[in-house]
N, C-alpha and C positions, 0 to 999 in steps of 0.2 A: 504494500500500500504506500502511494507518493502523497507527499503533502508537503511540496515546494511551490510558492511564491513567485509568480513570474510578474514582472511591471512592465507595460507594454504602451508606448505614448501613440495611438491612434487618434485621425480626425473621425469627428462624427458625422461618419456618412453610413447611410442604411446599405449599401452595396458592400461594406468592406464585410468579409468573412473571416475567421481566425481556424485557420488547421492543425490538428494534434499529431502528430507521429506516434507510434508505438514501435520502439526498435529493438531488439536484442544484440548485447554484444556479445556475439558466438565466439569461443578462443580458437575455432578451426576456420570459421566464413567470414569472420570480420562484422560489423554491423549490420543485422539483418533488420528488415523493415518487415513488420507484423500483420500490422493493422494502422487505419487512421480514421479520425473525424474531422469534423467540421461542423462550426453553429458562425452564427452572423450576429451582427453587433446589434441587429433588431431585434433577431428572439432573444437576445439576453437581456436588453432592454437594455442598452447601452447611450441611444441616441438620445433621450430624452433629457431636460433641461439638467438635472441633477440626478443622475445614473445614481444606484445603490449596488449593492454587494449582490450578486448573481450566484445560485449554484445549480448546477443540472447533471442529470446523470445521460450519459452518449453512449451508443452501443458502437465497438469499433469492427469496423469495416477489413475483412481479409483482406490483404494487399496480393494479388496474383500478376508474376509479371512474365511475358516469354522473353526468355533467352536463346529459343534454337529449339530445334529437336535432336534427338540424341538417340541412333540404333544401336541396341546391344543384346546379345545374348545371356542369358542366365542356364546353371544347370548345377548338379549338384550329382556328386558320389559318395552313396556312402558306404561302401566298402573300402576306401583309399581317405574317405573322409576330407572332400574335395570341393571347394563350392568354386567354381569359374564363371570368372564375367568376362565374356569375347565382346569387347569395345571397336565398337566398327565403324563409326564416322559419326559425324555432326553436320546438321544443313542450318545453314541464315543462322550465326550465331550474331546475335544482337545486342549490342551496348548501348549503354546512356549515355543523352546524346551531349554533354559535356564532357565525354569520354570517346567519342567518334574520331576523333583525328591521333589516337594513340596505337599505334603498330597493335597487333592483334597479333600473339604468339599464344595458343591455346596448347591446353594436357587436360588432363585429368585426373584426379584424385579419388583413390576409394578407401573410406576409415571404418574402420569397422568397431563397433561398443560391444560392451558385454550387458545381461543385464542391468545394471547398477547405474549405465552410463558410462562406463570406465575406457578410458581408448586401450582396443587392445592389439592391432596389429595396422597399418597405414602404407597402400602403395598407389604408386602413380605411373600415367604411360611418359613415352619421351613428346619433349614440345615440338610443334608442328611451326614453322617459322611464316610470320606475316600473311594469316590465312581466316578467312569466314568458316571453311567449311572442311577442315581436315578431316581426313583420312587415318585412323590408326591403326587397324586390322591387329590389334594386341590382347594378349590375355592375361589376365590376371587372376594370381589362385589362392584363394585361404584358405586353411585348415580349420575344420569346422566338423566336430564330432555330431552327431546325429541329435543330444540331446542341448547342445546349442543353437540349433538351426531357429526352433521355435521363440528362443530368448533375446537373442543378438540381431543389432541392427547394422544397417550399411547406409552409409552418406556418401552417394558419387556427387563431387565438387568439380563446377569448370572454370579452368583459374585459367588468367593471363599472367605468362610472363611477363614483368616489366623489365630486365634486362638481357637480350642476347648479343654478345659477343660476336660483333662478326669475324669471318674464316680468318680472312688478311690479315686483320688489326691482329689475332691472335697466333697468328706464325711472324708475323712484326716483335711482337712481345719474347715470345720461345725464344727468337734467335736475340734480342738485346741478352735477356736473361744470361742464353748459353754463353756470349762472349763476355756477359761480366762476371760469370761464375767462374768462370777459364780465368779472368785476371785477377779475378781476389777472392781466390776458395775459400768457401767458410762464411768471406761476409753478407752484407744484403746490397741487391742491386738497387742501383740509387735508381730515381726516379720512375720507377715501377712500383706501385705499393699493393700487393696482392696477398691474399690471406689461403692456407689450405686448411679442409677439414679434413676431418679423422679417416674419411674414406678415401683423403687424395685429391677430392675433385677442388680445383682452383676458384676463388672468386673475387670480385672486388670486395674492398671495404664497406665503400660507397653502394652497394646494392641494393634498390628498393623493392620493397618487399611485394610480392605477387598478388593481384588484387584477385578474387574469386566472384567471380560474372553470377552463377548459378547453380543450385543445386539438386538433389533429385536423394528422399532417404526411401531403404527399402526393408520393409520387416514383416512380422505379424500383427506389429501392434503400431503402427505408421500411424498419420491420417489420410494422407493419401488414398484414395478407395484404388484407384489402375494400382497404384506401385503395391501397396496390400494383396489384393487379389494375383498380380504379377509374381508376387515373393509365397504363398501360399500356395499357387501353381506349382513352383518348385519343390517345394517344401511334400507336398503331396503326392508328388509324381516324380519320384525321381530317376536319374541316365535318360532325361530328355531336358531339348533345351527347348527354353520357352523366349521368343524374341519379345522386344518391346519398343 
């Protein structure tokens, strides 16, 4: 329950309207948008000579937005104890449009929860470079014991790279690197400032962090009724894949 205080200096005109967001901050999607309302300064009774203290109760509005459509297969074994998502492409991925003129490098993400909420295993495909409608033809597989299947949820994420590297610049880089490493083994090359992680892979400092476009969760207990009925499909019939 909120009960903060907003002061807001409007002119008194019966056309002006005030809109509520309802947002979530997700720590895997970034700021999700819920629901919203809206009331006008008339039905609050705003406009009138000496306005008083207003309170009303608003029912908020699901906010449903398209991002693309997204084919992929679902299937499940459980003799090997296998669930595979075959990730097959994306058509008209769609951004906001104070976000339209930023390179579009799409992947995908799949996190899977346990009951409780808990993350408990996270993989993604390779990024598709400066594209609407890539192509992945990739599969991804978790290990998913049979009396998991009914508990455990999955959140496919479609995130934008915001930084790739291009080829040049980074065989430009390799070779400064290799010939300052050749003259002073050991130390750090100036004017290159690059960081590695634990698995090796190179990045900048400076790298801003990936924004996620859209998402799609799949369980028994979703709200989603397609993604629901899609993941109970599986669940129910299993060594067949069901597309969606």
């Amino acid at each position: 329950m909120y009960k903060n205080e907003i002061d807001l200096l409007l002119l008194p005109s019966q056309d002006i309207s005030l809109q509520l967001t309802v947002m979530d901050q997700d720590r895997h999607c970034g700021p999700v948008e819920m629901g919203h309302t809206s009331i006008t300064l008339k039905h609050a009774r705003q406009t009138v000579g000496e306005p008083e203290k207003f309170s009303t109760t608003q029912f908020i509005q699901e906010t449903k937005k398209d991002c693309g459509e997204l084919l992929f297969g679902l299937s499940y074994l459980p003799t090997a104890q296998r669930l595979s998502f075959s990730l097959v492409k994306i058509k008209n991925i769609k951004q906001e449009k104070n976000k339209e003129e930023e390179n579009l490098n799409p992947y995908l993400r799949i996190i899977m929860f346990n009951q409780s909420g808990r993350l408990v295993k996270k993989k993604k495909t390779t990024v598709k470079i400066n594209t609407k409608d890539p192509v992945f033809n990739e599969t991804l597989i978790f290990e998913v014991t049979p009396g998991q299947m009914e508990n455990c949820r999955f959140l496919i994420t479609l995130c934008n790279r915001r930084q790739v590297m291009d080829m040049a610049i980074m065989e430009d880089i390799t070779e400064v690197i290799n010939q300052d490493s050749s003259d002073h083994e050991g130390s750090t090359p100036g004017g290159v400032s690059l960081g590695s992680d634990r698995n090796g892979r190179c990045e900048s400092q400076g790298k801003e962090k990936d924004v996620c476009i859209g998402r799609i969760a799949l369980g028994c207990n979703v709200r989603g009724d397609k993604e629901r009925d899609h993941y109970q499909s599986v669940c129910g019939t299993p060594r067949q894949v069901f597309s969606m």
